[in-house]
MIDOVEX-386645 format. One line per field, with one value per residue: residue in three letters; x, y, z of N, C-alpha, C in turn. Coordinates in Angstrom, 3 decimals, decimal comma. Each point is the difference from the previous one (the first is absolute). Example, Ala and Ser with C-alpha at 12.3 -4.5 7.8 and 13.67 -1.06 7.14 Angstrom:
! residues 2
rest	(ala	ser)
neast	(13,190	-0,350)
nnorth	(-5,690	1,050)
nup	(7,800	-0,720)
caeast	(-0,890	0,820)
canorth	(1,190	1,190)
caup	(0,000	0,060)
ceast	(0,900	-0,770)
cnorth	(1,200	1,090)
cup	(0,000	0,730)
This chain:
! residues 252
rest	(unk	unk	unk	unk	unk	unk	unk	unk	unk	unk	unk	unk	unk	unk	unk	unk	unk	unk	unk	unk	unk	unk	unk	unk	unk	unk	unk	unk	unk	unk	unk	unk	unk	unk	unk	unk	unk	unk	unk	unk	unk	unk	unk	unk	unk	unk	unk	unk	unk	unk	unk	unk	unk	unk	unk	unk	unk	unk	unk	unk	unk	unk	unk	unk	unk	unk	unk	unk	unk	unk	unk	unk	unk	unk	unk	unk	unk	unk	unk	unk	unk	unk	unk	unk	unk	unk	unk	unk	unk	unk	unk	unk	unk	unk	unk	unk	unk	unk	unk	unk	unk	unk	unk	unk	unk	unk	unk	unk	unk	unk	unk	unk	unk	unk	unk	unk	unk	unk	unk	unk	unk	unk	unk	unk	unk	unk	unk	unk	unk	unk	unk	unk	unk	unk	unk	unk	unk	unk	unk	unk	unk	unk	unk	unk	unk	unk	unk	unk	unk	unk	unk	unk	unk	unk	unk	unk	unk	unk	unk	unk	unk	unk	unk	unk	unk	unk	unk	unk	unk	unk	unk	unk	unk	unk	unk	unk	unk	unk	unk	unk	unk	unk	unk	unk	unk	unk	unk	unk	unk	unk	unk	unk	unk	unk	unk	unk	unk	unk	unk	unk	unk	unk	unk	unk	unk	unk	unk	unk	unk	unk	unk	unk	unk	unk	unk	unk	unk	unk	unk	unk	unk	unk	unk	unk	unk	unk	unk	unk	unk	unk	unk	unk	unk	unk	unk	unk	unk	unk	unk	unk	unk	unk	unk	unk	unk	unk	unk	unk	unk	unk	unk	unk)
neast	(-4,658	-0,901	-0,535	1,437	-1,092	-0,645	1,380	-0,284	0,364	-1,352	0,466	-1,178	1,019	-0,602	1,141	-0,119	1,320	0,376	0,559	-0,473	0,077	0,181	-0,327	0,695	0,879	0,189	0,386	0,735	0,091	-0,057	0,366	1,412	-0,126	-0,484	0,990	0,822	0,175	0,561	0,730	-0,523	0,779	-0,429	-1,498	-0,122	0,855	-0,693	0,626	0,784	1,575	0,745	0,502	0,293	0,727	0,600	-0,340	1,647	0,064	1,299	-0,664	-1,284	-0,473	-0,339	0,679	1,259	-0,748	0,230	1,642	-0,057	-1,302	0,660	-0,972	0,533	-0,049	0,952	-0,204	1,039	-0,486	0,512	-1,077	-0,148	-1,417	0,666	0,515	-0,575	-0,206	1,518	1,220	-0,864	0,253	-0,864	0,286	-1,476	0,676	0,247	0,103	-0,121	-0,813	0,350	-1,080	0,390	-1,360	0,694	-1,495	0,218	-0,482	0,716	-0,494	1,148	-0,608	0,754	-0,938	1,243	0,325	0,700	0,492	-1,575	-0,116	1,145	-0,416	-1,005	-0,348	0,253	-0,301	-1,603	-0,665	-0,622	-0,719	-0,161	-1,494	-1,301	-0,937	-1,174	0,969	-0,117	-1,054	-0,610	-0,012	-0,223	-0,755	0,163	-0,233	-0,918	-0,978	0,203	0,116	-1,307	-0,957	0,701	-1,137	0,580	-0,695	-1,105	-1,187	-0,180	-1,532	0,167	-1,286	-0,649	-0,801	-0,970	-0,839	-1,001	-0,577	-0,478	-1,639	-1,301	-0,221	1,526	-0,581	1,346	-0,581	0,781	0,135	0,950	0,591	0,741	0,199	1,355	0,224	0,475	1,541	0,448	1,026	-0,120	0,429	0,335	-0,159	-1,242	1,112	0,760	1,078	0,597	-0,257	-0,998	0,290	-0,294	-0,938	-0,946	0,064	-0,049	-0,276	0,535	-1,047	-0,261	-1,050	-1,008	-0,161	-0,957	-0,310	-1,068	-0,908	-0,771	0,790	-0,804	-0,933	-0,244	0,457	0,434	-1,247	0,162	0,756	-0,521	-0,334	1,013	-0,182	-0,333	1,183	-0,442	0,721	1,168	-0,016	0,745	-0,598	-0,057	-0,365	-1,124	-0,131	-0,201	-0,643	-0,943	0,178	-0,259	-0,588	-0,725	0,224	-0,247	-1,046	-0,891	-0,540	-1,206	0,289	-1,167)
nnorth	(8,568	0,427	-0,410	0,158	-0,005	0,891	0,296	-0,659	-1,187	-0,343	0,004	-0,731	0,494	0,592	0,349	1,196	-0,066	1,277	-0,001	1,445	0,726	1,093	0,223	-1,162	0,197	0,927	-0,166	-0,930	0,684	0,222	-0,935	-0,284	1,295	-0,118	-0,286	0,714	-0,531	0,848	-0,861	-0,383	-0,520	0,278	0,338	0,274	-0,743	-0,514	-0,590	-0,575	0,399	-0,877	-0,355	-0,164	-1,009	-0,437	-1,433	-0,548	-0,966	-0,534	-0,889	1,192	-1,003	0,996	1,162	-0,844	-0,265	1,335	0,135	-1,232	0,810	-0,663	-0,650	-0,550	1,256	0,848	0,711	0,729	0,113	0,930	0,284	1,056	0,854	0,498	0,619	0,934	-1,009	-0,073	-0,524	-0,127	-0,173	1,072	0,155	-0,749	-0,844	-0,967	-1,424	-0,045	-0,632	0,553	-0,657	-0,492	-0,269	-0,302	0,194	-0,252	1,143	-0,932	0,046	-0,412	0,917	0,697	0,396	0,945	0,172	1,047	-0,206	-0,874	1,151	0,963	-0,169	-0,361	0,783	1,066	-0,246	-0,200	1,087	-1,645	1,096	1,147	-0,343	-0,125	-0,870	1,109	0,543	-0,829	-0,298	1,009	0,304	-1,064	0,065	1,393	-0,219	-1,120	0,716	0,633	-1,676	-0,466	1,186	-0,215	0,442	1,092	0,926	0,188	0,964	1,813	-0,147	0,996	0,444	1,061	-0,470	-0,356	-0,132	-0,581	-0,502	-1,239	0,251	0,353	0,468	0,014	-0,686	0,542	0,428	0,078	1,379	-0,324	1,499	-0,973	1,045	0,944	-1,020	0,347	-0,151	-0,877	-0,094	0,798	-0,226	-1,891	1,104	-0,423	0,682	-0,101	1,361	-0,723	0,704	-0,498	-1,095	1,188	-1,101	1,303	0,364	1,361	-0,055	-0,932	-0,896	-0,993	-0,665	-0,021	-1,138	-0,028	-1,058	-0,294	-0,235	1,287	0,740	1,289	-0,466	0,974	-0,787	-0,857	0,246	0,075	-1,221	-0,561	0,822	-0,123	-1,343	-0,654	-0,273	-1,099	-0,128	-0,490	0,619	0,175	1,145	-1,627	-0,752	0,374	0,410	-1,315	-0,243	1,161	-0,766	-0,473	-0,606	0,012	-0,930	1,020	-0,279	-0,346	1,403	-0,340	1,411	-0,478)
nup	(14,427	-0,271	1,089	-0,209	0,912	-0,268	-0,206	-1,310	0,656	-0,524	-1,522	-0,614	-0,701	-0,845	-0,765	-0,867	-0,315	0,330	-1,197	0,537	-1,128	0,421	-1,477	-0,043	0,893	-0,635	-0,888	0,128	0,802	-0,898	-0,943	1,022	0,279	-0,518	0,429	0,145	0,829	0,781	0,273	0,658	-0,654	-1,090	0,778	-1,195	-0,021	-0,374	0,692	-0,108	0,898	-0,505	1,244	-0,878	1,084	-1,015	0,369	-0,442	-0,512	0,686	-0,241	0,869	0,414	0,151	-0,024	-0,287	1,133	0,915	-0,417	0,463	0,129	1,382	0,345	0,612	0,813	0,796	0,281	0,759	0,224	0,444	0,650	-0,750	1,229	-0,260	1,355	0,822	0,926	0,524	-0,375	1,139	0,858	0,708	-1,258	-0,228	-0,323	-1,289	0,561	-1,534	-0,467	-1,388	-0,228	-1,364	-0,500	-1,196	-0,318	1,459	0,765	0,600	0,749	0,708	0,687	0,969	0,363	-0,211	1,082	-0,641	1,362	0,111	-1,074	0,560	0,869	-0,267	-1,147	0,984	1,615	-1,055	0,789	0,275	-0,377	1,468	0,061	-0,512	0,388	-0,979	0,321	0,473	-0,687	-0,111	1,516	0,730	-1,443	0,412	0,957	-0,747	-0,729	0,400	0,799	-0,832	-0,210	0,933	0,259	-0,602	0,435	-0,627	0,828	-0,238	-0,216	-0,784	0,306	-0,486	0,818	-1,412	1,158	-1,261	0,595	0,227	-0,814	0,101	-1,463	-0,037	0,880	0,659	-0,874	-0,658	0,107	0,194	0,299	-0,064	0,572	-0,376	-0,967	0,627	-0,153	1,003	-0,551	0,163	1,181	0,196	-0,020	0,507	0,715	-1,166	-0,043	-0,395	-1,130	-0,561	-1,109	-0,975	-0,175	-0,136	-1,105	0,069	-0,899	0,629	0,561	1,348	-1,054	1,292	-0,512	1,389	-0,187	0,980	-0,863	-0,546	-1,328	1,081	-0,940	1,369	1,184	-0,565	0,017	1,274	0,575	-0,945	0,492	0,851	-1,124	1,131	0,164	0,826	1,338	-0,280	0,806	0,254	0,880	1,216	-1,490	-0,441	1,001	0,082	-1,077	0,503	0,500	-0,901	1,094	-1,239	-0,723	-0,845	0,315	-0,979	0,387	-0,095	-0,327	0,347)
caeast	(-0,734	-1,298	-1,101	0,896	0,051	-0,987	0,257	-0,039	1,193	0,043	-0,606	0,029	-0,945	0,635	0,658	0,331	0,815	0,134	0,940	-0,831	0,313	-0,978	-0,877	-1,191	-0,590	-1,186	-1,207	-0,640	-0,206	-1,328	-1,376	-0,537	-0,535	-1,895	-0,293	0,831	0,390	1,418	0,814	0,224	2,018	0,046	0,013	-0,730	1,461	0,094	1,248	0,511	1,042	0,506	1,358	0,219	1,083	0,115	1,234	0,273	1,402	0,952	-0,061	-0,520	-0,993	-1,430	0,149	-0,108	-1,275	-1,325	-0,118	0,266	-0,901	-0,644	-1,446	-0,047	1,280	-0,212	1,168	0,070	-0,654	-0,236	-0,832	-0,163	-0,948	0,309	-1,140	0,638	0,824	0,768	-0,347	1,018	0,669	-1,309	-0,901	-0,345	0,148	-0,215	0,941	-0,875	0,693	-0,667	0,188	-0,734	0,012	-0,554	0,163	-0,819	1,182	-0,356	1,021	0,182	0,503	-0,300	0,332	1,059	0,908	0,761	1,292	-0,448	0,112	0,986	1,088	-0,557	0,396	1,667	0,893	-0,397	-0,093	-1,533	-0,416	-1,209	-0,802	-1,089	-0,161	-0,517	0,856	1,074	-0,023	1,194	1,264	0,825	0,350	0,635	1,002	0,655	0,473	1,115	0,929	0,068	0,959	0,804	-0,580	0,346	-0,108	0,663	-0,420	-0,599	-0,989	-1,090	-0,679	-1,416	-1,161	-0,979	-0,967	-0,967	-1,200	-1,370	-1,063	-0,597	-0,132	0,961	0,390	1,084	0,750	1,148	1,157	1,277	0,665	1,611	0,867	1,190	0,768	1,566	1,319	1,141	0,413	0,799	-0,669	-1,133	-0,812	-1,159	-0,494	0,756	-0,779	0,482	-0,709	0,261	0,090	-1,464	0,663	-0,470	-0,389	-0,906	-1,663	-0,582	-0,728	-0,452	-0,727	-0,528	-1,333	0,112	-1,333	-0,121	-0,699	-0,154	-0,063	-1,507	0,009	0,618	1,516	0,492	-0,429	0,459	1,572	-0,530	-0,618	0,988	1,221	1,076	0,514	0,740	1,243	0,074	0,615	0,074	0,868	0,946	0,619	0,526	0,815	1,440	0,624	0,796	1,078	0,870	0,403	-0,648	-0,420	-1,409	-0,950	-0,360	-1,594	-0,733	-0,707	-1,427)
canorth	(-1,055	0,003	-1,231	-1,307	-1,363	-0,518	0,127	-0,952	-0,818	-1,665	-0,346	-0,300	0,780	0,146	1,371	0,190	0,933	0,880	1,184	1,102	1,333	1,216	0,302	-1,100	-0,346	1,277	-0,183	-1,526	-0,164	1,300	-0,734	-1,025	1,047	-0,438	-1,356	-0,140	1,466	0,362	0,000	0,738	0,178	1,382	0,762	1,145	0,809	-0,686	-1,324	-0,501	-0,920	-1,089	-0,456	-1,951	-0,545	-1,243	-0,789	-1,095	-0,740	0,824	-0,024	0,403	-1,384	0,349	0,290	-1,045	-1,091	0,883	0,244	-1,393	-0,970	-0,414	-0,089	0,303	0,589	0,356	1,356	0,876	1,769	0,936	0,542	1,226	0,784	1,312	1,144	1,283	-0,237	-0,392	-1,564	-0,191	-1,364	-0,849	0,413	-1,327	-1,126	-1,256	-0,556	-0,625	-1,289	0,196	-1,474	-0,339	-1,874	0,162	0,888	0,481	0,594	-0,081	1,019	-0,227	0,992	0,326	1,299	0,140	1,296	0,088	-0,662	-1,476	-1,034	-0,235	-1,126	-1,083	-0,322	-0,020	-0,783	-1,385	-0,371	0,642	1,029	-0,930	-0,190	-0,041	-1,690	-0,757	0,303	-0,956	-1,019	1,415	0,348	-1,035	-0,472	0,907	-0,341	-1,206	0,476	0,879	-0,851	-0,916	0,797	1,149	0,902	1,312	1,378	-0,132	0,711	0,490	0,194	1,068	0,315	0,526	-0,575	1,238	-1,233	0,037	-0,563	-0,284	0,675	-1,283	-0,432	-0,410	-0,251	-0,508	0,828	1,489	0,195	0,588	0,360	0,478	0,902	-0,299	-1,404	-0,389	-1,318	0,300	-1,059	0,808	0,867	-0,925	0,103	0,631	1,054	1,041	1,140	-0,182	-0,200	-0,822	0,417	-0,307	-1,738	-0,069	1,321	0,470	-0,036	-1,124	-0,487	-0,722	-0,059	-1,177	-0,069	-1,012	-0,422	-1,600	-0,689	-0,098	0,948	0,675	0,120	1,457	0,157	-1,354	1,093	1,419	-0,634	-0,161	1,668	0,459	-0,621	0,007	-1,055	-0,570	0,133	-0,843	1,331	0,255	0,547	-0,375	-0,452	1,215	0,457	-0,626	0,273	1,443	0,231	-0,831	-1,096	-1,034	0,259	0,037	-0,793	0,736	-0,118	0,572	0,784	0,211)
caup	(-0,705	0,697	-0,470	-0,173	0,564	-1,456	-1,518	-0,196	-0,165	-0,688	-0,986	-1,519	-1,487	-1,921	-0,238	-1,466	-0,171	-1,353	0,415	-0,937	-0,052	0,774	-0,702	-0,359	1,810	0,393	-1,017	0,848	1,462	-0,230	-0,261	1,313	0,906	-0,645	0,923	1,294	1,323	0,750	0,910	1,751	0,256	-0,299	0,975	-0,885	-0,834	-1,002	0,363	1,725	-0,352	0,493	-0,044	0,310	-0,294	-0,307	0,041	-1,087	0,308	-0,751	-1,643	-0,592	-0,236	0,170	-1,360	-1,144	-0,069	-1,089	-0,951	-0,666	0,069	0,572	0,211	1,715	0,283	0,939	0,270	1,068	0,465	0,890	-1,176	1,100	-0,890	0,129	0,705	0,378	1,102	-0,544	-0,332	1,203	-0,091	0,137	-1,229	-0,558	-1,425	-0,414	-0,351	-0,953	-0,922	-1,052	-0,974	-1,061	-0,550	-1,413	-0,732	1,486	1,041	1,138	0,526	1,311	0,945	1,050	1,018	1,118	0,469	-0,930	0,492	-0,030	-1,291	-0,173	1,268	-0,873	-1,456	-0,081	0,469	-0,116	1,625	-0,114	0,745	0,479	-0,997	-0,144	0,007	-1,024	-0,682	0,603	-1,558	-1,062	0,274	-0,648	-1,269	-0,592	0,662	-0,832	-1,145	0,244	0,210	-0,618	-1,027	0,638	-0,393	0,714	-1,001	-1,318	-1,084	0,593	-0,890	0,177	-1,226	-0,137	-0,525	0,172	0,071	0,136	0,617	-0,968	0,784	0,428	-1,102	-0,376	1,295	-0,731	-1,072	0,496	-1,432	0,520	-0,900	0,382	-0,336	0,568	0,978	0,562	0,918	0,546	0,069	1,861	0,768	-0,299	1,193	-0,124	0,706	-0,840	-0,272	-1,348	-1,085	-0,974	-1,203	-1,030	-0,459	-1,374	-0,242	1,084	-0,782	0,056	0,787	0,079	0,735	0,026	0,445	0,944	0,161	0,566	-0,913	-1,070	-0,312	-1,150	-1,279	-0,586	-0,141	-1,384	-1,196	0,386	-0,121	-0,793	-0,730	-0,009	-0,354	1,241	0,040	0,917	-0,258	1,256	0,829	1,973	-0,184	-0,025	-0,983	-0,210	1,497	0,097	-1,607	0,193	0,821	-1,163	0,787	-1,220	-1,643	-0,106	-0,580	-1,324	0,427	-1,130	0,718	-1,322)
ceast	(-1,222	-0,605	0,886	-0,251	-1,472	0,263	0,256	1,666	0,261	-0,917	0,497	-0,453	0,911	0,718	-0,203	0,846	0,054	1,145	-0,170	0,537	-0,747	-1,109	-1,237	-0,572	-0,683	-1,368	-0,965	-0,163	-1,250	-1,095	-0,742	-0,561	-1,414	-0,088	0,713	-0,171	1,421	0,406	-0,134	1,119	-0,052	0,065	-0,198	1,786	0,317	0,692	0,834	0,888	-0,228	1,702	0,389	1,675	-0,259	1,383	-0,207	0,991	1,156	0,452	-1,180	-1,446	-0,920	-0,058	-0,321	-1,255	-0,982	0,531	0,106	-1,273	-0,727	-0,819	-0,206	1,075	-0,601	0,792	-0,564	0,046	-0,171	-0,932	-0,396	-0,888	0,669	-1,381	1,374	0,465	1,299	-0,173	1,215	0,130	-1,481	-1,088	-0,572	0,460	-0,766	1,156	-0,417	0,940	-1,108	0,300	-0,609	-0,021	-0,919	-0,731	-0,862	1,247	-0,591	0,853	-0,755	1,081	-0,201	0,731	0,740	0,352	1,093	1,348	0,198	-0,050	1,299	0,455	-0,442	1,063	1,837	0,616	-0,790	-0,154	-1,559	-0,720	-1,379	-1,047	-1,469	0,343	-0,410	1,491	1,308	0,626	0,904	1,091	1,193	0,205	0,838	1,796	0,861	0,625	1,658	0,735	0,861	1,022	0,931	-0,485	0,531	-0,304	0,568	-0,429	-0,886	-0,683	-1,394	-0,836	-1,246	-0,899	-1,600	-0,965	-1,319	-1,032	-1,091	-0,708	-0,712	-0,089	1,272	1,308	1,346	0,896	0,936	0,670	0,762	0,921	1,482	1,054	1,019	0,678	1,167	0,161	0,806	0,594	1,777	-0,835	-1,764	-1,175	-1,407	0,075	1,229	-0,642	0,797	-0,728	0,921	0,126	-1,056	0,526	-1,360	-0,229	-1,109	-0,958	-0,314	-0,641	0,025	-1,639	-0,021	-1,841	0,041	-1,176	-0,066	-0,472	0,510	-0,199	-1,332	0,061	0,031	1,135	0,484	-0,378	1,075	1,152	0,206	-0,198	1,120	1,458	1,016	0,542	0,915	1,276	0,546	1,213	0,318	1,157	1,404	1,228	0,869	1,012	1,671	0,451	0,508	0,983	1,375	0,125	-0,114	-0,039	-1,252	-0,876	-0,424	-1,491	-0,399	-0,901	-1,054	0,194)
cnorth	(-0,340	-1,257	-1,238	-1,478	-0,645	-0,565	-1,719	-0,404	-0,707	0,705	-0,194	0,693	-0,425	1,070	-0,007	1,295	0,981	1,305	0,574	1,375	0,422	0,322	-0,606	-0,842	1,221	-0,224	-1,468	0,771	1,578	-1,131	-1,096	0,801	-0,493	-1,874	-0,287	1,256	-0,227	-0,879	0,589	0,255	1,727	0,833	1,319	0,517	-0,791	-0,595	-0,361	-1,050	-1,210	-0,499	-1,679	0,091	-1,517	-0,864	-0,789	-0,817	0,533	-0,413	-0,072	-0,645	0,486	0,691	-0,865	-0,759	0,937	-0,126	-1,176	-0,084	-1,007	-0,291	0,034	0,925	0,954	1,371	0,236	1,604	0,696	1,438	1,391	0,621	1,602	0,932	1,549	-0,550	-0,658	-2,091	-0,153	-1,811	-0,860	0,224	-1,035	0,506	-0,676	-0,585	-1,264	-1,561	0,078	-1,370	0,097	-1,365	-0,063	1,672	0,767	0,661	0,388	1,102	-0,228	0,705	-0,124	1,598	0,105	1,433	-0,078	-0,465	-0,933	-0,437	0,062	-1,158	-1,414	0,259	0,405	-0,914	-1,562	-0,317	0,477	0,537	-0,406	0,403	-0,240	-1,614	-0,244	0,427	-0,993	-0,575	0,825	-0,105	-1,238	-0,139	1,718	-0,957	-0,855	0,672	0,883	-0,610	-0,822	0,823	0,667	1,785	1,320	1,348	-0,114	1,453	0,757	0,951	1,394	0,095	0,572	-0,803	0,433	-1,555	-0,074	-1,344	-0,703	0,423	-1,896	-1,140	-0,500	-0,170	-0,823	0,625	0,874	0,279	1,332	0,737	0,898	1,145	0,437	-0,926	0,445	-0,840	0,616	-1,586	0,051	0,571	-0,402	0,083	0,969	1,362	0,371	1,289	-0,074	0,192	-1,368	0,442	-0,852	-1,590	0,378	1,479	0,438	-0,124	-1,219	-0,407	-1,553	-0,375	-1,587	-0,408	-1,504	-0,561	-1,262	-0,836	0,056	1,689	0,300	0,198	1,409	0,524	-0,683	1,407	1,493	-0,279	0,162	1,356	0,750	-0,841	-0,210	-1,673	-0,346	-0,117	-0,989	1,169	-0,370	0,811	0,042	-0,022	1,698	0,708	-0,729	0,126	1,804	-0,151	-1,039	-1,235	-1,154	0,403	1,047	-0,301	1,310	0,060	0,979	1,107	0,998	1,830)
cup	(0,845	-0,077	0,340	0,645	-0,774	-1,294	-0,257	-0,409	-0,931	-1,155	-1,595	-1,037	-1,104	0,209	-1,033	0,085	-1,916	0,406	-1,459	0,035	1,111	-0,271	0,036	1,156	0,811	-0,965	0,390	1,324	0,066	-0,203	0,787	0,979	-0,346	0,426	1,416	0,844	0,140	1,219	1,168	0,520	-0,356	0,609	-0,719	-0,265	-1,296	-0,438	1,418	-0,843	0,833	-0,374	0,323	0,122	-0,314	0,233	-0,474	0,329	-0,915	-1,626	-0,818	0,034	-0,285	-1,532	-0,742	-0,213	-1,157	-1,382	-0,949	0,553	0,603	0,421	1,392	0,267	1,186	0,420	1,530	0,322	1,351	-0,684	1,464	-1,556	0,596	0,508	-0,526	1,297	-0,348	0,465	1,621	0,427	0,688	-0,629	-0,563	-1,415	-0,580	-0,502	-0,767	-0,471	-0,969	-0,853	-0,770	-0,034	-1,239	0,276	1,213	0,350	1,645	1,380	1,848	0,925	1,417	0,355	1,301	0,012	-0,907	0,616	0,270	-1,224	-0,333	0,758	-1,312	-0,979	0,098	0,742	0,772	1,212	-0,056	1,442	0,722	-1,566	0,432	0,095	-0,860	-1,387	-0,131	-1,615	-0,450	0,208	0,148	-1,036	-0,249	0,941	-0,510	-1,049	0,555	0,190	-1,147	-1,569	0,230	-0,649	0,605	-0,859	-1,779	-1,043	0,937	-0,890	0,846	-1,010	0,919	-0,733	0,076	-0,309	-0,089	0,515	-0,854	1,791	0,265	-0,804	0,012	1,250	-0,107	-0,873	0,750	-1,594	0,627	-1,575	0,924	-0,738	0,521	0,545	0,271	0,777	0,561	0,035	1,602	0,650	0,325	1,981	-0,372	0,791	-0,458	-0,268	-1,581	-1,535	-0,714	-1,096	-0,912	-0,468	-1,422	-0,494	0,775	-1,105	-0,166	1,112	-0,411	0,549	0,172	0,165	0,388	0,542	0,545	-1,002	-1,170	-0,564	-0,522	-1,475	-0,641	-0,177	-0,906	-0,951	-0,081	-0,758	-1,842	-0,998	0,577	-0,384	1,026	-0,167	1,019	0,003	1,324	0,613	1,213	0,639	0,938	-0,553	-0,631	0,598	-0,489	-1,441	0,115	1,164	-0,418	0,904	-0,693	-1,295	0,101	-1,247	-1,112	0,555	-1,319	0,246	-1,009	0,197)
């Protein structure tokens, strides 16, 4: 993970989530090529995994908030960008607190050695740290206390990321493929496959913005009939692994 002590900790955007045939997220992501560039994550392979473990309390809290809606809510994350080097125990991480409040998603991290984010989120023993990191990391600390929070869901996916240029500073539109779970075998340096939580011709995209969506895009959104969806694939993860009811998603 290159760069890692640059990378930003602290920020605010819009999500707009969609879950789309194949078809039609190749066909939308040909026509954002004429406003976006690529992802520097890329690296010219034309995608790069990412592996999150998530925790929950043991009846679920976090789940339920997304799916009742909540307006303030909060989840926990151990988040790894997959290299060709393997994931060793002094490998930087992110160890995230993803919040929503009404209709903003905020997201507050700090960067750790992957056995420091274990000593934190498994056995709630906070690790040395950065000073300007202190805020995070007490409130991940609270949080783990307060919910009795432990491994609830282990989430892969290929992701293929595009960029706004100068003109559209902010923008990102992200398109996710192969989700799998592991709902055992809840560790980031498993050599374990998961199992598919959506048909493989499906994708999730997202589009993510600080302000405000370009009027090409609304247009783009628009000339390809795309309809929002409230998704996550948390949620998902625990409904295929039957840990929850699952929910009825609508898939255009």
């Amino acid at each position: 993970m290159n760069g890692v002590g640059s990378i930003i900790r602290r920020f605010n955007r819009f999500e707009l989530k969609y879950l789309l045939p194949l078809d039609t997220a190749r066909g939308f992501q040909r026509e954002l090529c004429a406003y976006l560039q690529p992802d520097d994550h890329m690296n010219g392979t034309g995608h790069y995994a990412i592996s999150s473990l998530y925790y929950d309390s043991p009846d679920y809290r976090f789940y339920w908030e997304k799916v009742n809606g909540i307006k303030f809510r909060r989840k926990l994350r151990i988040r790894c960008y997959e290299t060709r080097a393997p994931l060793l125990l002094d490998t930087p991480v992110f160890v995230e607190i993803k919040q929503r409040l009404d209709r903003v998603t905020q997201k507050r991290r700090v960067v750790l050695p992957y056995q420091d984010a274990l000593l934190l989120c498994d056995q709630r023993t906070v690790p040395q740290h950065r000073p300007q990191d202190r805020a995070v990391v007490e409130e991940i600390h609270t949080m783990l206390w307060q919910y009795n929070l432990r491994p609830a869901s282990m989430i892969r996916y290929l992701r293929e990321a595009y960029v706004g240029t100068d003109y559209d500073v902010g923008l990102r539109v992200t398109f996710d493929t192969n989700l799998t779970y592991r709902a055992q075998d809840l560790c980031l340096d498993s050599k374990h496959a998961g199992a598919a939580m959506l048909p493989l011709d499906r994708v999730v995209m997202e589009i993510k913005v600080n302000e405000r969506i370009p009027y090409w895009l609304t247009e783009l959104v628009a000339e390809f009939n795309l309809r929002m969806i409230r998704v996550s694939k948390y949620c998902l993860s625990l409904e295929a692994a039957q840990k929850v009811p699952r929910a009825v998603y609508q898939i255009a």
